[in-house]
C-alpha positions as CSV (number, residue, x, y, z in Angstrom):
1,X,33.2,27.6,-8.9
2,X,33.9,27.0,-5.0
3,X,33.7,23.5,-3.3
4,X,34.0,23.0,0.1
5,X,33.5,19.6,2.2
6,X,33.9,19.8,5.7
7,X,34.3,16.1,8.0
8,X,32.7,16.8,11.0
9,X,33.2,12.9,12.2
10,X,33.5,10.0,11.0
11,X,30.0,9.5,10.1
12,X,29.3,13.1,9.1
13,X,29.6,15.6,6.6
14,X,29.0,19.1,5.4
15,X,29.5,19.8,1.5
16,X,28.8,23.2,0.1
17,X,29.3,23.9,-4.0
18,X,29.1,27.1,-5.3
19,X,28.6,27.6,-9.2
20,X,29.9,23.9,-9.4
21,X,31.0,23.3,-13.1
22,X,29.9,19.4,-14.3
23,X,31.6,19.5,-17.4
24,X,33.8,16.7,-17.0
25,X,31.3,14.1,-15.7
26,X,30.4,11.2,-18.0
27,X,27.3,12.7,-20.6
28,X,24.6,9.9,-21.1
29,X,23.7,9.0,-24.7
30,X,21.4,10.8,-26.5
31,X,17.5,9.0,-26.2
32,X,14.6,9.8,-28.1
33,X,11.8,9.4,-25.2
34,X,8.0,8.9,-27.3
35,X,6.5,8.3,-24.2
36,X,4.6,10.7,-21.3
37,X,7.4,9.5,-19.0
38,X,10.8,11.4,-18.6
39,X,14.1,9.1,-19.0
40,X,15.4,7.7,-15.7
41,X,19.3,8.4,-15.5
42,X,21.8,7.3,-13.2
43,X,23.1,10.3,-10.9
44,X,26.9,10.4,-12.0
45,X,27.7,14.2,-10.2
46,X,29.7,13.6,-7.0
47,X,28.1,16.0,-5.5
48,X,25.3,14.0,-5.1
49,X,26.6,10.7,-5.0
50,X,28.0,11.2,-1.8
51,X,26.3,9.6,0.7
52,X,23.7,8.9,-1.5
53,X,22.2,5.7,0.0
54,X,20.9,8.3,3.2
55,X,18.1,9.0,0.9
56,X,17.2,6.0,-0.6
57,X,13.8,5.0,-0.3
58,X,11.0,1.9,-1.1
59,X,9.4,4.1,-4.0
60,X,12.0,6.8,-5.2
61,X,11.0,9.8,-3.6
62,X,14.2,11.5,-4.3
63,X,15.3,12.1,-8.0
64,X,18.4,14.0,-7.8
65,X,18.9,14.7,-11.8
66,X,16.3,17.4,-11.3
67,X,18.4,19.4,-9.8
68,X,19.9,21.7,-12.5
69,X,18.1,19.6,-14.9
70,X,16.2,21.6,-17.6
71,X,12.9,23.3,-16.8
72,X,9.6,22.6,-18.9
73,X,7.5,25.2,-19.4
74,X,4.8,25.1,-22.2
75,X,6.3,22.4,-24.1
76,X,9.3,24.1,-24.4
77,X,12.6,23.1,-22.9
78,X,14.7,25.8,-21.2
79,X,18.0,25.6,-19.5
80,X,19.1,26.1,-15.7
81,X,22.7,25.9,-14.3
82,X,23.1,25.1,-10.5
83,X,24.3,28.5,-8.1
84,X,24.8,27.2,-4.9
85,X,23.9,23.5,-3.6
86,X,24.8,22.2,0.7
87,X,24.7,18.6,1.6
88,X,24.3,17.7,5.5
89,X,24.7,13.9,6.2
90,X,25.6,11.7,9.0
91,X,24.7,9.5,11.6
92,X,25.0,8.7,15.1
93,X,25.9,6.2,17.4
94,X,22.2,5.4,18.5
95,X,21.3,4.4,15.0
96,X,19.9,8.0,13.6
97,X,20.9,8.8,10.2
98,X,20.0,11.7,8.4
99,X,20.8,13.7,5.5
100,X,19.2,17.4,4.0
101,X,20.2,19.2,0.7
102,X,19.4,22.8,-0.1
103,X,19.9,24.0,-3.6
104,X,19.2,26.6,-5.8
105,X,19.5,26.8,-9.9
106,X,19.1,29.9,-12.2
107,X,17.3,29.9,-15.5
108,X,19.0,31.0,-18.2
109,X,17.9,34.7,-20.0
110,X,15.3,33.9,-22.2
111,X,13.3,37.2,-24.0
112,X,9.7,34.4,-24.3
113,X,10.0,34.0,-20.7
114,X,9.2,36.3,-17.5
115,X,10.6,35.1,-14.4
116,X,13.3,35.4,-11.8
117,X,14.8,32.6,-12.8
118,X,15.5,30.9,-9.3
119,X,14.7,27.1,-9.0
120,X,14.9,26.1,-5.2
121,X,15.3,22.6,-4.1
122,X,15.1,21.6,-0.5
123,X,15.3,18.1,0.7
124,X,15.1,16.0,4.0
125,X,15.6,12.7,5.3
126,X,15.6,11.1,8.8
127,X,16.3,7.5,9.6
128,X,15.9,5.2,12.8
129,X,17.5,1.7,13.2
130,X,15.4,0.0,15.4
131,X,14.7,-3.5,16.9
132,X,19.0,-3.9,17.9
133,X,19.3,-2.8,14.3
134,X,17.5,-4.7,12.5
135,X,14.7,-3.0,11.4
136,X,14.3,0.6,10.8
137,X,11.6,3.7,10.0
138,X,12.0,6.7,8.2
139,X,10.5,10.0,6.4
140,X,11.8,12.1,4.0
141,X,10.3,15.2,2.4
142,X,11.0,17.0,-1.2
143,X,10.3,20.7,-1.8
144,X,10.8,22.0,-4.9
145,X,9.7,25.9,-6.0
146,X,10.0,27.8,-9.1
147,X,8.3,31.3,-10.6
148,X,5.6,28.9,-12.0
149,X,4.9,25.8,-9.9
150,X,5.4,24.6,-6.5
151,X,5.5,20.9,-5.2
152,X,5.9,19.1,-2.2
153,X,6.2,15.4,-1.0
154,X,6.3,13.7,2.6
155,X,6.5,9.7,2.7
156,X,6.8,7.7,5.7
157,X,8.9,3.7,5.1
158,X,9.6,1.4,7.2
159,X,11.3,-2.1,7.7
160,X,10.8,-4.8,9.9
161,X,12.2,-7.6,10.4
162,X,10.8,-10.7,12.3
163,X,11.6,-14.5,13.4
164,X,15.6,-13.9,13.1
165,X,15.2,-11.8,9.7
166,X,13.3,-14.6,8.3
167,X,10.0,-12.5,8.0
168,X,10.2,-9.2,6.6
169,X,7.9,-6.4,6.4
170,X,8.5,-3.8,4.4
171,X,6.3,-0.5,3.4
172,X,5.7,3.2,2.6
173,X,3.1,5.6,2.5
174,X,3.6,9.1,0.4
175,X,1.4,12.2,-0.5
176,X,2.4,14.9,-2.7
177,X,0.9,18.4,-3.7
178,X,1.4,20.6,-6.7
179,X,0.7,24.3,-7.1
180,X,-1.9,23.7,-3.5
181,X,-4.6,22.2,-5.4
182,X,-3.5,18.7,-7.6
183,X,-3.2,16.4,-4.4
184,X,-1.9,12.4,-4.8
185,X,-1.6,9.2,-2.6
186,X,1.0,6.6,-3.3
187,X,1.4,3.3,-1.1
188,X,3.8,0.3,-1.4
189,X,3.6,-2.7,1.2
190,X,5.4,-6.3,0.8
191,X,5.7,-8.9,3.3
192,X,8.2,-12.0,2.6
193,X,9.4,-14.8,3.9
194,X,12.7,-16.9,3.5
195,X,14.0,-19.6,5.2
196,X,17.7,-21.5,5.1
197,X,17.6,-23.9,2.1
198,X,19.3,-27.4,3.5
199,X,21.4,-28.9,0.6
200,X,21.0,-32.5,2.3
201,X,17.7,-32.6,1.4
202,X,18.3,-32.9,-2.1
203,X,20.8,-35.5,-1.6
């Protein structure tokens, strides 16, 4: 495999990994999952650690394990292995972050199975600090295509901040499509308020 990361600034990066080979990253521990849900794991490949926090997100939009991660078709598990992967992250000076990742994973020869084999991922987020930097709105979209299913997310979040950080206002709004048809709404709001505790009072 081929891994190339390229510093454009300080605050920016281009990472490109070609056949990248995981082998000696920590395994997680076998889990027998009885429920509908898949198991949640902690992303421990650098390649997407780095810079991570760019695409973090109210509700978790973003599930990097995917990528690579086995592919579920009937009820039956088969096995990709990532080909090529880019990571573009930064931000500027004005307060604009932003961060995109394009990848692609091949399906292993099975003789049950017709396909071309090619998983593709593709992955954007944009960022704006607002109100002097306290506060901030974003969007971030997920595309993922294979020979047998397409998705696609979009989510707007926000923060805001109010009365010296004291009243926050938090939120975000997401819809997601699969195969053009099965269509879903998902939206989180919180609003909170926290003030400076004096000690003396309790004296």
């Amino acid at each position: 495999g081929i891994d190339i990361k390229y510093n454009i600034n300080n605050h920016s990066m281009i990472e490109y990994s070609f056949n990248p080979d995981f082998g000696q990253i920590e395994q997680h521990p076998s889990e027998l999952n009885l429920t509908s849900y898949e198991i949640y794991y902690e992303e421990k490949r650098p390649f997407f650690t780095n810079n991570a926090s760019v695409f973090y997100t109210p509700i978790n939009i973003f599930y990097s394990r995917r990528i690579g991660g086995n592919l579920i078709i009937d009820n039956y598990i088969y096995e990709t292995s990532i080909k090529n992967a880019l990571q573009i992250t930064g931000k500027q000076n004005r307060g604009l972050s932003y961060g995109m990742i394009l990848s692609d994973s091949k399906l292993k020869k099975y003789e049950d199975i017709d396909s071309d084999g090619i998983n593709s991922f593709f992955i954007t987020r944009i960022r704006k600090d607002i109100l002097e930097g306290n506060s901030y709105i974003g969007f971030i979209s997920t595309k993922y295509k294979n020979s047998f299913s397409a998705s696609n997310i979009n989510s707007f979040d926000f923060l805001i901040n109010f009365l010296s950080n004291k009243l926050k206002f938090d939120g975000q709004s997401a819809s997601s499509s699969m195969d053009s048809s099965k269509v879903g709404l998902g939206h989180s709001y919180e609003i909170s308020y926290t003030d400076k505790i004096h000690l003396d009072r309790f004296k």
